[in-house]
N, C-alpha and C positions, 0 to 999 in steps of 0.2 A: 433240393430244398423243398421242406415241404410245409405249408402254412394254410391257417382254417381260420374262416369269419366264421360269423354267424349262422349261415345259412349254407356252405359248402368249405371242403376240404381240396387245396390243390397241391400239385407235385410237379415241379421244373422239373422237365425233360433236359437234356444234352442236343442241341441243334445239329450238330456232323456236318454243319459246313463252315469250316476255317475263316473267322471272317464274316461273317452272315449278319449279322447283328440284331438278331429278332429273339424273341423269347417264346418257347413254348410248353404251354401245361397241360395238365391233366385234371379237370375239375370233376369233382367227385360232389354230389350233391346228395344227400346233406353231409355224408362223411364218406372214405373209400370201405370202413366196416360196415355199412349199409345203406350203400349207393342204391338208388331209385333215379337218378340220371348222371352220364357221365359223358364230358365233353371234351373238346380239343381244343385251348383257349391260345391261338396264334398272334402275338403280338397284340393281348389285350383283348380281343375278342372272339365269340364264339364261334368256330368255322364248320363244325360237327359235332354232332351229337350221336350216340353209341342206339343202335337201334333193330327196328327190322328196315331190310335193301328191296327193293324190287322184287326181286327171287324168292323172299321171305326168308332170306339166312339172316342171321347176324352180322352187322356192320355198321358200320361206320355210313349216317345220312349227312348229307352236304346242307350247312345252314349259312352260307354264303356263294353264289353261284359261279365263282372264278377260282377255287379252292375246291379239293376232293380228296380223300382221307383214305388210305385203302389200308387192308389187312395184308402184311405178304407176311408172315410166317405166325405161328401162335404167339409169339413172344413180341413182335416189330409190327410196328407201321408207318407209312409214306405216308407226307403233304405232296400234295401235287398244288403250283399253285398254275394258272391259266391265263398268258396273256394273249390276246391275239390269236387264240387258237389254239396255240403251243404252249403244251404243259414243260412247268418247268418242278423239277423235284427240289421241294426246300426243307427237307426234314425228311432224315431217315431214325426213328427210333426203336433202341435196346431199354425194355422195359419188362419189368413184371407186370406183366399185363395182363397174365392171365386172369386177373380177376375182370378183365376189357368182356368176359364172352357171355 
């Protein structure tokens, strides 16, 4: 599903855990035809934003610090989310992402 305010454009993801009951987007700001920030909106709020990482590659920055976003293929990417130390995977996504790089 995909739906625009004002001020950004987002896209429900498929969660892949049977059961899970969280929602997760894609927020595109101000639109995904000419995004200037793009974010991972996990159940409501902002957990990453699309950026440069460390390394200075392109990725996905962590904007909550129990939560961490990775790229595993050009097409997918992981939620990690962190309790106690132990990441736990709560979202694996198939998307056209390619506009993500």
């Amino acid at each position: 599903m995909t739906k625009t305010s004002g001020k950004s454009k987002t896209m429900s993801v498929d969660i892949g855990v049977p059961g899970g009951g969280h929602v997760c987007e894609i927020e595109f700001v101000p639109s995904s035809e000419e995004a200037r920030a793009i974010y991972v909106v996990f159940d409501g709020r902002r957990i990453a934003a699309r950026g440069r990482i460390a390394n200075g590659d392109r990725g996905w920055v962590s904007l909550v610090a129990s939560y961490d976003v990775v790229d595993v293929a050009p097409d997918q990417f992981a939620v990690f989310h962190f309790r106690d130390g132990i990441p736990t995977i709560i979202h694996f996504q198939h998307d056209k992402a390619s506009r993500l790089t």
